[in-house]
C-alpha positions in Angstrom: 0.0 0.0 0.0 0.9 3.4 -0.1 3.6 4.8 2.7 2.1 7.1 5.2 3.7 9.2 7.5 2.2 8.5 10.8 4.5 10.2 13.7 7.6 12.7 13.3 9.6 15.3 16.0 10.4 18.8 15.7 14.2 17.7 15.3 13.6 15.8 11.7 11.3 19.0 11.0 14.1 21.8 11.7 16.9 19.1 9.8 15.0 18.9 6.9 13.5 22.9 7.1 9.9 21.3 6.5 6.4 21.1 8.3 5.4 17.4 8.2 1.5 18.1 9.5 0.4 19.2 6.4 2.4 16.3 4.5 0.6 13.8 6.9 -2.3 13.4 4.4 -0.3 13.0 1.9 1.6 9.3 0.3 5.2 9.4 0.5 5.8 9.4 -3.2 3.9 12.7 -3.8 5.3 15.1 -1.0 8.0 16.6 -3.9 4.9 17.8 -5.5 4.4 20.1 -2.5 7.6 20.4 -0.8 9.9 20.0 -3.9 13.5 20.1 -1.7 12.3 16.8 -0.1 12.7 15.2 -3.9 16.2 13.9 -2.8 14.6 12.1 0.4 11.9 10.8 -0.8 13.8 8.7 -4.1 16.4 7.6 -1.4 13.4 6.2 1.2 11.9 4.4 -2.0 15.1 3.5 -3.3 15.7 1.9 -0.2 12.0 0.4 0.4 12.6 -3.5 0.0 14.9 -3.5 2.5 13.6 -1.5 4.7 10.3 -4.2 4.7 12.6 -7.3 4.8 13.8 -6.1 8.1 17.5 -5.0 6.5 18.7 -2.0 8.7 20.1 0.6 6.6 22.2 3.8 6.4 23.4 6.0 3.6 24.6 10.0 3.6 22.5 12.1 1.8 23.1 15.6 0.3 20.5 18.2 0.9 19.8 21.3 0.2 16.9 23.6 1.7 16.7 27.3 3.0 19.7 26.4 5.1 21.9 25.7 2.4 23.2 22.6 1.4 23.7 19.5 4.1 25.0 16.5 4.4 22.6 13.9 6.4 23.2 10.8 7.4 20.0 9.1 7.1 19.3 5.6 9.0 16.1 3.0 8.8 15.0 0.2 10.5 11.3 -1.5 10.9 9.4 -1.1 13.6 8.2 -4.5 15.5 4.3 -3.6 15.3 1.6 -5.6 15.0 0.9 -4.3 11.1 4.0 -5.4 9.7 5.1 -2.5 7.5 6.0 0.2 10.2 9.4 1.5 9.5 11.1 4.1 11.8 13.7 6.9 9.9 16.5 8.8 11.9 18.5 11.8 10.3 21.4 13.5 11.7 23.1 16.4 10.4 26.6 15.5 10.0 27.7 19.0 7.8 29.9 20.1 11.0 31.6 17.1 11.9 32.5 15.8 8.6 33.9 19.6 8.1 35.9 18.8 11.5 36.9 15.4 10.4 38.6 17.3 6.7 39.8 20.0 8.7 41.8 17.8 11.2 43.1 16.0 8.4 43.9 18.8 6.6 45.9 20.2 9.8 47.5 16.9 9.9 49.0 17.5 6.7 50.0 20.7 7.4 51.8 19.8 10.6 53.6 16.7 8.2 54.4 19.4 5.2 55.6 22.1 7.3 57.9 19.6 9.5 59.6 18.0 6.4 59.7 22.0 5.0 61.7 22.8 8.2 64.1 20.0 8.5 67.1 20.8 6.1 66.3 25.0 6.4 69.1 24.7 9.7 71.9 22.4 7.8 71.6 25.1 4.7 71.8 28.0 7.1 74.8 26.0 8.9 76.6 24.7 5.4 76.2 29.0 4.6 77.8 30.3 7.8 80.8 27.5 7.6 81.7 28.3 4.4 82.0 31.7 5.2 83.9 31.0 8.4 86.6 29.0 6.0 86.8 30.9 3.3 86.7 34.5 4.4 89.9 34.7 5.1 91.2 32.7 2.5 90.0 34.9 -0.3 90.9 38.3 -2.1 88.5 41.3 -0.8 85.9 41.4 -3.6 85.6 37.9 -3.0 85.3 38.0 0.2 82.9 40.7 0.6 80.7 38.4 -2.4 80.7 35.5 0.1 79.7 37.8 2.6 76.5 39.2 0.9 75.8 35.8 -0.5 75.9 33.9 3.5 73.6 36.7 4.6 70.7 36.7 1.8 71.0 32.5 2.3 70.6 33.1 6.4 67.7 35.7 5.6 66.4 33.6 3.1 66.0 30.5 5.2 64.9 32.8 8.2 61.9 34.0 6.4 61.3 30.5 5.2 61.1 29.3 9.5 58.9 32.2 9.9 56.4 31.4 7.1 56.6 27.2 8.0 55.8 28.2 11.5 52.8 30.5 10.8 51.5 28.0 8.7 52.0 24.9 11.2 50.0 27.6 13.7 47.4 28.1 11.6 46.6 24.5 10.9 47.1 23.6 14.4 43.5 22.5 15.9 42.4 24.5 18.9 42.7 22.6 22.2 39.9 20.5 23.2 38.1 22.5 26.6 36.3 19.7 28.2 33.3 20.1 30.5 31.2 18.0 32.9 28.2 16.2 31.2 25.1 15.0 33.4 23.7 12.3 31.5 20.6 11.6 33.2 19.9 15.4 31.8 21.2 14.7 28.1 18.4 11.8 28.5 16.3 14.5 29.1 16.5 16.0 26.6 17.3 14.1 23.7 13.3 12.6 24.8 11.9 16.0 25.1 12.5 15.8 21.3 10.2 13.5 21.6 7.3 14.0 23.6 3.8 13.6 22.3 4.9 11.9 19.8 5.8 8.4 21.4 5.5 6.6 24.7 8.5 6.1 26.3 9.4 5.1 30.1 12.5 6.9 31.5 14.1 5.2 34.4 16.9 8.0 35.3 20.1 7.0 38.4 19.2 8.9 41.3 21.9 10.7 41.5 23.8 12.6 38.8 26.1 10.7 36.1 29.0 13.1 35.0 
């Protein structure tokens, strides 16, 4: 038969920028007619039908785009254990920010690797510059000498300026440092099924005492 949406939470409602009551009425296949930006969400959801009603859990990522800009969702299914057979249950989670964390960390990661094998041999050329001048100054005629001169300073200002740009760009890559705070669990709970109320019935059985 046709799908039917039959519960949803504000939380899918402010992911996917939509207002499900008035889709309610409405089979699955024909919500792009009325909200066209759920086009991408509803092929995946028939797309992944069959398995969803062989009892296959599923998950796939999902680009969307809405009046929030373009996302990236991670979209999971599974069927729900009900008496009719053909409930299915659909999570989303907005995964834009931490898959931007995950490339920037990796990014950083190069960084730190490029700029360390950048400033490896910038102190043996500086070094190899300032010995040669130390051997040779006094070994050659005064033009010479004042050549070598100019020459071992622009190298040693050269490779300073190099240090100075490797180590802005290993500081700029550099993640910030991680501040941790206490968490309460028993109020995450809370709130993760406040998402919820109304909508299902569900029977919290909290600690007692707090659970940091």
């Amino acid at each position: 038969g046709e799908s039917l949406l039959r519960a949803h939470n504000l939380s899918a409602e402010r992911i996917l920028d939509v207002d499900f009551t008035p889709l309610a009425d409405y089979p699955l296949a024909d919500w792009p007619a009325y909200q066209p930006h759920l086009a991408p969400v509803v092929e995946m959801l028939l797309q992944q039908a069959d398995a969803l009603h062989s009892n296959h859990d599923w998950q796939c990522e999902l680009h969307y785009s809405a009046n929030q800009g373009e996302r990236l969702l991670l979209a999971r299914g599974t069927r729900l254990p009900d008496s009719r057979g053909h409930g299915v249950v659909l999570v989303f989670d907005d995964i834009t920010e931490l898959v931007r964390a995950q490339r920037d960390a990796a990014w950083g990661e190069v960084a730190k690797r490029l700029a360390h094998e950048i400033r490896n041999p910038l102190t043996p050329i500086q070094l190899s510059a300032e010995r040669l001048q130390m051997k040779l100054a006094d070994k050659l005629q005064a033009s010479d000498a004042d050549m070598l001169q100019r020459s071992t300073d622009t190298i040693v200002k050269q490779v300073a300026a190099l240090k100075r740009m490797v180590d802005a760009f290993r500081d700029y890559a550099r993640a910030p440092s991680a501040k941790l705070i206490q968490l309460d669990v028993n109020d995450l709970l809370r709130d993760v099924l406040a998402l919820y109320e109304g909508y299902i019935d569900i029977q919290l059985a909290l600690h007692p005492q707090p659970l940091f």
